[in-house]
C-alpha positions in Angstrom: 3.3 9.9 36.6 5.7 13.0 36.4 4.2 16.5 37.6 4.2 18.3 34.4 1.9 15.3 32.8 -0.4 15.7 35.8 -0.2 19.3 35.8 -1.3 19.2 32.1 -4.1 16.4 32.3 -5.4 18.9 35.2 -5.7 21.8 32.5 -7.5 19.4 30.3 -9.7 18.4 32.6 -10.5 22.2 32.7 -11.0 22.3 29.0 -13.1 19.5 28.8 -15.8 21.5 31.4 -15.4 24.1 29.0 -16.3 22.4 25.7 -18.9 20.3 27.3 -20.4 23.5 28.3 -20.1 25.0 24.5 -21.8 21.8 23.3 -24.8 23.2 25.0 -25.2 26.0 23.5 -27.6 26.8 21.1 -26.0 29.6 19.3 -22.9 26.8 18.7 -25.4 23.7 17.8 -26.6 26.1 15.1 -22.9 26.1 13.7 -22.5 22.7 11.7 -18.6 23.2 11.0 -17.9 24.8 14.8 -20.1 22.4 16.4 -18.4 19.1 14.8 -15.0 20.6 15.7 -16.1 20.7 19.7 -17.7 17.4 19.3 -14.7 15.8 18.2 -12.8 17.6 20.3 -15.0 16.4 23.9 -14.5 12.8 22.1 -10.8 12.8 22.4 -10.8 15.1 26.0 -13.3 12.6 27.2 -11.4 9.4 27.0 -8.4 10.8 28.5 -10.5 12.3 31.4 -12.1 8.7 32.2 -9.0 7.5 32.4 -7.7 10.4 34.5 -10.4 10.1 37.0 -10.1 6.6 37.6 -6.2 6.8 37.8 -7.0 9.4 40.7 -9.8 7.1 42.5 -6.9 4.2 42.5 -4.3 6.6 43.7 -6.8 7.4 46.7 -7.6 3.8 47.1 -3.6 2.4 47.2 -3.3 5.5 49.8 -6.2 4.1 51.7 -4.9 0.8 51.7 -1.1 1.7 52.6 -2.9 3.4 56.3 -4.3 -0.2 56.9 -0.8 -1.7 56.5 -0.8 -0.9 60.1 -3.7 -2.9 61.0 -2.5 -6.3 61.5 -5.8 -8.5 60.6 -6.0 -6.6 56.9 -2.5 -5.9 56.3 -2.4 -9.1 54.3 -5.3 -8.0 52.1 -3.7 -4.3 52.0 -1.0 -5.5 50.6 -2.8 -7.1 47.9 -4.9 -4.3 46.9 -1.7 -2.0 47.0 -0.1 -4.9 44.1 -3.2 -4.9 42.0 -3.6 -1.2 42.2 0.1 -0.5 41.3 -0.3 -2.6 38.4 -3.3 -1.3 37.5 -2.1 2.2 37.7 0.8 1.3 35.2 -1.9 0.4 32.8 -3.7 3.5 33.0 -0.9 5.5 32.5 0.4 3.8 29.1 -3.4 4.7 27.9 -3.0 8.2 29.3 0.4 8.4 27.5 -0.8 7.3 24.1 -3.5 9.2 24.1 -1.4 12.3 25.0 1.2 11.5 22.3 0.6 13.6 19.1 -0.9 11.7 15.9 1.2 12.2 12.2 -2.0 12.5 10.0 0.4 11.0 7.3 0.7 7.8 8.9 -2.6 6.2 7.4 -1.6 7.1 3.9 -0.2 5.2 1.5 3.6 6.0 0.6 6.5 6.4 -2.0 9.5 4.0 -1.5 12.4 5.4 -3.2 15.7 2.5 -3.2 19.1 3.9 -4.9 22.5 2.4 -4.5 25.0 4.1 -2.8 28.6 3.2 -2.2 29.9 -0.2 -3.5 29.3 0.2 -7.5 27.5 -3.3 -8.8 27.5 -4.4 -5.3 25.2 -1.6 -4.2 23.1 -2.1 -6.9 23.0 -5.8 -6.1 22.3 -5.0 -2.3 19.4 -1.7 -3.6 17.8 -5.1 -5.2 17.8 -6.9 -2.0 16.2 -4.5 -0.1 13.8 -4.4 -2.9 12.8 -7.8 -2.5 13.0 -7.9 1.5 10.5 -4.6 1.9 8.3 -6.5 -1.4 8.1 -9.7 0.8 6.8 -7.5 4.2 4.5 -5.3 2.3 2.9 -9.1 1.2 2.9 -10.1 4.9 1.2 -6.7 5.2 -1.3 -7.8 2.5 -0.1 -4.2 1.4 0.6 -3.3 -3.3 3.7 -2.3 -4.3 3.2 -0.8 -7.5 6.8 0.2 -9.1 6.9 4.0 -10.6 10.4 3.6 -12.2 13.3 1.5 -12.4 17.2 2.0 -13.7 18.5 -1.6 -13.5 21.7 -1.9 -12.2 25.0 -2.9 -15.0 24.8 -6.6 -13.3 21.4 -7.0 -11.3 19.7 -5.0 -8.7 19.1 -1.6 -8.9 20.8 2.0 -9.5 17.2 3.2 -8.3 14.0 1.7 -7.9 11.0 4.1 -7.0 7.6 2.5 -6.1 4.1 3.3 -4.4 3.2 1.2 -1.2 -0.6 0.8 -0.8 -2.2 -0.3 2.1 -3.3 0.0 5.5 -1.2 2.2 7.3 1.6 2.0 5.2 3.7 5.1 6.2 3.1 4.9 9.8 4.9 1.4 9.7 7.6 2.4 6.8 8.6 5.5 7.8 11.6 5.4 9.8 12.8 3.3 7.1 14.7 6.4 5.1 18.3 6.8 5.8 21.6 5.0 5.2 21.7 1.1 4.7 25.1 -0.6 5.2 26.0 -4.3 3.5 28.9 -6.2 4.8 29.2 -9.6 2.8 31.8 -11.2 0.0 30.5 -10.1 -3.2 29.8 -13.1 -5.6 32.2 -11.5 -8.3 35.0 -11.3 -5.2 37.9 -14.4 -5.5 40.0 -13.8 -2.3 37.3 -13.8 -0.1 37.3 -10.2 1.2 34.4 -8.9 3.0 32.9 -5.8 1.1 31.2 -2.6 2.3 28.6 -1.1 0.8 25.7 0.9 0.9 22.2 2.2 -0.4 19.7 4.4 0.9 15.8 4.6 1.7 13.8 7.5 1.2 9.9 7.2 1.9 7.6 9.7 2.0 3.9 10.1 2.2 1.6 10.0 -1.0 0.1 13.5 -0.6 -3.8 14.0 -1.6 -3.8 16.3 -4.9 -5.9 19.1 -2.4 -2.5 19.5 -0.2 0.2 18.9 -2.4 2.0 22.2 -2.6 1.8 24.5 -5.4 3.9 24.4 -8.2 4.9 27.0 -11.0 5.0 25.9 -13.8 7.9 27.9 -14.8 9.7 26.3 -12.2 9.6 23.3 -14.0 12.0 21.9 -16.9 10.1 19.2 -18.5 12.7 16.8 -20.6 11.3 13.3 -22.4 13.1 10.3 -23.4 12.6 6.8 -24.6 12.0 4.6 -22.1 14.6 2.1 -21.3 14.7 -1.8 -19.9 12.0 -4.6 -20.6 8.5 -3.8 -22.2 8.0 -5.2 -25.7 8.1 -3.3 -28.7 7.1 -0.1 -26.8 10.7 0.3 -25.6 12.8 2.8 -27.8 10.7 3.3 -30.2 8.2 6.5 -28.8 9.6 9.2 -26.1 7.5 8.0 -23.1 9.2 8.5 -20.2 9.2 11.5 -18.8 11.7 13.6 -16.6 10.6 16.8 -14.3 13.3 18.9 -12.7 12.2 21.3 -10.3 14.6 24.4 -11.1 14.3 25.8 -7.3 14.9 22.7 -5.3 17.2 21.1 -8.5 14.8 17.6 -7.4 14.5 15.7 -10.1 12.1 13.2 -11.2 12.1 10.3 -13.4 8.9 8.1 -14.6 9.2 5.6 -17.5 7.2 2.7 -16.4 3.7 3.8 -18.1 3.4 3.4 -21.7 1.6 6.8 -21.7 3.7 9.8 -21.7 0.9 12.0 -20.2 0.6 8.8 -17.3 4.2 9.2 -16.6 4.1 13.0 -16.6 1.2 12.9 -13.8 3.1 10.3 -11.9 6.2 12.0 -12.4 5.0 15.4 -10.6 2.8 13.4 -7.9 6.1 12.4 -7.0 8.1 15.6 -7.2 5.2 17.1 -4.7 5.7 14.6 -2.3 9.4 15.1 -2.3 8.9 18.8 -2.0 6.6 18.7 0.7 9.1 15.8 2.3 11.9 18.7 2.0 9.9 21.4 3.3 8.7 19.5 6.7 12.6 18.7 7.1 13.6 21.6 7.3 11.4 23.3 9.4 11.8 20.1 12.1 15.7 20.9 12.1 14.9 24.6 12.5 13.2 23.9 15.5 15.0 21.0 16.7 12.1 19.7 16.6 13.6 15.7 15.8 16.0 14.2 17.9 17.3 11.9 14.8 17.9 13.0 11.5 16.3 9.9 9.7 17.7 11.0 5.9 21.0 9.9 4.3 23.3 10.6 2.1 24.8 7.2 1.0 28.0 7.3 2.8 29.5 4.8 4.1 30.0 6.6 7.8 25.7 7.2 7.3 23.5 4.4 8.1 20.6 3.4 10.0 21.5 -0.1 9.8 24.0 -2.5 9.1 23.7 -5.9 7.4 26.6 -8.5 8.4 25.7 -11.3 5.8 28.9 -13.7 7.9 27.6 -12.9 11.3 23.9 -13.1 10.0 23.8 -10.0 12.2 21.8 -6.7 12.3 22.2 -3.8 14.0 20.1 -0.7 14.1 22.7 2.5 15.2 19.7 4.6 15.5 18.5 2.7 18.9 21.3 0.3 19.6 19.3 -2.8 18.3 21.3 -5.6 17.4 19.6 -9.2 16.2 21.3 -12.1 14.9 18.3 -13.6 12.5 19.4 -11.8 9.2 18.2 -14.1 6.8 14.4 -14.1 8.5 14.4 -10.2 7.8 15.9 -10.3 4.6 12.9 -12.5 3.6 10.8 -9.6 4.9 10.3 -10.6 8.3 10.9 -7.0 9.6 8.5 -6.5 12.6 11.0 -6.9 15.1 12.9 -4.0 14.0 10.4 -1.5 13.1 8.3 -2.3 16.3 11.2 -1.1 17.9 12.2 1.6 16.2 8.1 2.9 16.7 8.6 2.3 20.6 11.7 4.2 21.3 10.5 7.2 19.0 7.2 6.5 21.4 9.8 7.4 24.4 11.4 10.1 22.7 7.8 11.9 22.0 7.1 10.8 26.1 10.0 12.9 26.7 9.5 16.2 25.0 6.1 15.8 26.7 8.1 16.0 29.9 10.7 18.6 28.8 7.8 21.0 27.6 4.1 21.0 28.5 3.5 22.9 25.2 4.5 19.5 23.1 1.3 18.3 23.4 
């Protein structure tokens, strides 16, 4: 384990003799909201301290046995115990490490997954549709809802934009690296020489924000516009102005809900989205003011920006972000996507291990 992690599980050791010492005091126990915040805090300090003491008992006890390497009739069983408490040690440390690593409060939250087509014209729509389908079928393996917020069909299929609500366990923790730049390579169906096409669409996701936390908004701010709604849905369609659109004046974000028969329904969808968006905004870019990200996980829809890249005559994948490349494309696009956004969570894992070992204060 690196200095600087030892040097900083030493310091918490420190604390936790501290709080445990608070705990017992009367003048704190008398304090509901004070005394609940130490609890909590000893929880969490107390499971990385077991661990921390017993990584330092089998530290002493692989030292121990490394002396009686020397002694001929137990060097045999030395070396044993020096194996098992190696590996052992490796184990403790991935719990000390993940314990250490700080925990996004959004991750347990349900999210908004916003699809739009980029590059490619009809073929980007068609592709937008795709990925519509491919992230519907994981959020099923998921047993996750996908509830869809609003919809502009594309000229010949798929999408312009598709923006729906994911509901479920842990939905943005698993989605959220998912925003950014997706990149199609494949013979469009309308193509008669054969050429391979290149187009793209992009991902945004973002965390549904409780109405207590979503940011305030002035009213005057906002430029409130309605229409008639558009695409299937009976005799509703064109005949009342519905749908709803919300355009934030300072940010110029602009939001679109049509899917809800109920103008008001649309309107409060509408602006749970635009504070979601806001919020999404505001946290990036206070992370690039710090530096705070080593990736910048939002596109633009270029062609030169994308996460990924979808080779539909290789049946190939490659994620640019980590260097991932996987040759099972049509699995995935049937929404078999663990295998790249279980990698994507480890490496961004490593990269938080990192600025644990480039600054103490990171944790």
């Amino acid at each position: 384990m690196k200095p600087v992690i030892i040097a900083k599980l030493e310091s918490l050791q420190e604390r936790y003799t501290e709080v445990k010492v608070y705990l017992e005091d009367s003048n704190i126990i008398n304090n509901q909201s004070y005394f609940r915040k130490l609890s909590c805090e000893y929880a969490y300090l107390n499971q990385i301290i077991n661990f921390f003491q017993i990584w330092k008992q089998i530290k002493k006890d692989i030292y121990a046995a490394e002396i009686m390497l020397n002694e001929p009739d137990i060097k045999e069983m030395a070396q044993e115990e020096i194996i098992k408490g190696k590996k052992y040690i490796l184990e403790l440390e991935q719990q000390i490490h993940s314990l250490l690593l700080p925990n996004d409060p959004n991750d347990k939250r349900n999210c908004y997954l916003e699809i739009r087509a980029g590059t490619g014209g009809d073929e980007a729509a068609l592709f937008a549709g795709n990925m519509f389908r491919m992230y519907s079928r994981y959020a099923e393996s998921h047993n996750w809802t996908i509830e869809v917020l609003n919809t502009i069909p594309g000229d010949h299929g798929g999408f312009k934009e598709i923006i729906t609500k994911v509901i479920g366990n842990n939905v943005y923790g698993y989605l959220k690296f998912e925003s950014g730049g997706h990149r199609v390579q494949r013979i469009p169906a309308t193509e008669t020489q054969g050429r391979i096409h290149t187009s793209t669409c992009t991902v945004a996701v973002m965390p549904e924000i409780p109405i207590t936390e979503l940011p305030d908004i002035n009213p005057e701010d906002l430029r409130i516009d309605t229409f008639r709604s558009s695409g299937a849905g009976g005799q509703h369609v064109n005949t009342t102005d519905s749908a709803i659109r919300i355009t934030h004046i300072p940010t110029r974000i602009v939001v679109e809900c049509q899917d809800e028969r109920s103008q008001h329904k649309n309107k409060a969808k509408a602006l749970s989205i635009l504070g979601a968006r806001i919020r999404k905004a505001e946290i990036t870019r206070l992370e690039q003011e710090k530096a705070s990200t080593r990736r910048n996980l939002l596109g633009s829809g270029e062609r030169s920006d994308r996460n990924r890249t979808y080779n539909f005559q290789q049946g190939r994948i490659t994620d640019h972000r980590i260097n991932l490349t996987i040759y099972c494309l049509d699995e995935v696009m049937e929404g078999k996507l663990d295998i790249l956004i279980e990698s994507i969570l480890k490496e961004h894992k490593n990269d938080q291990l990192i600025s644990i070992y480039e600054n103490t204060n990171a944790i």
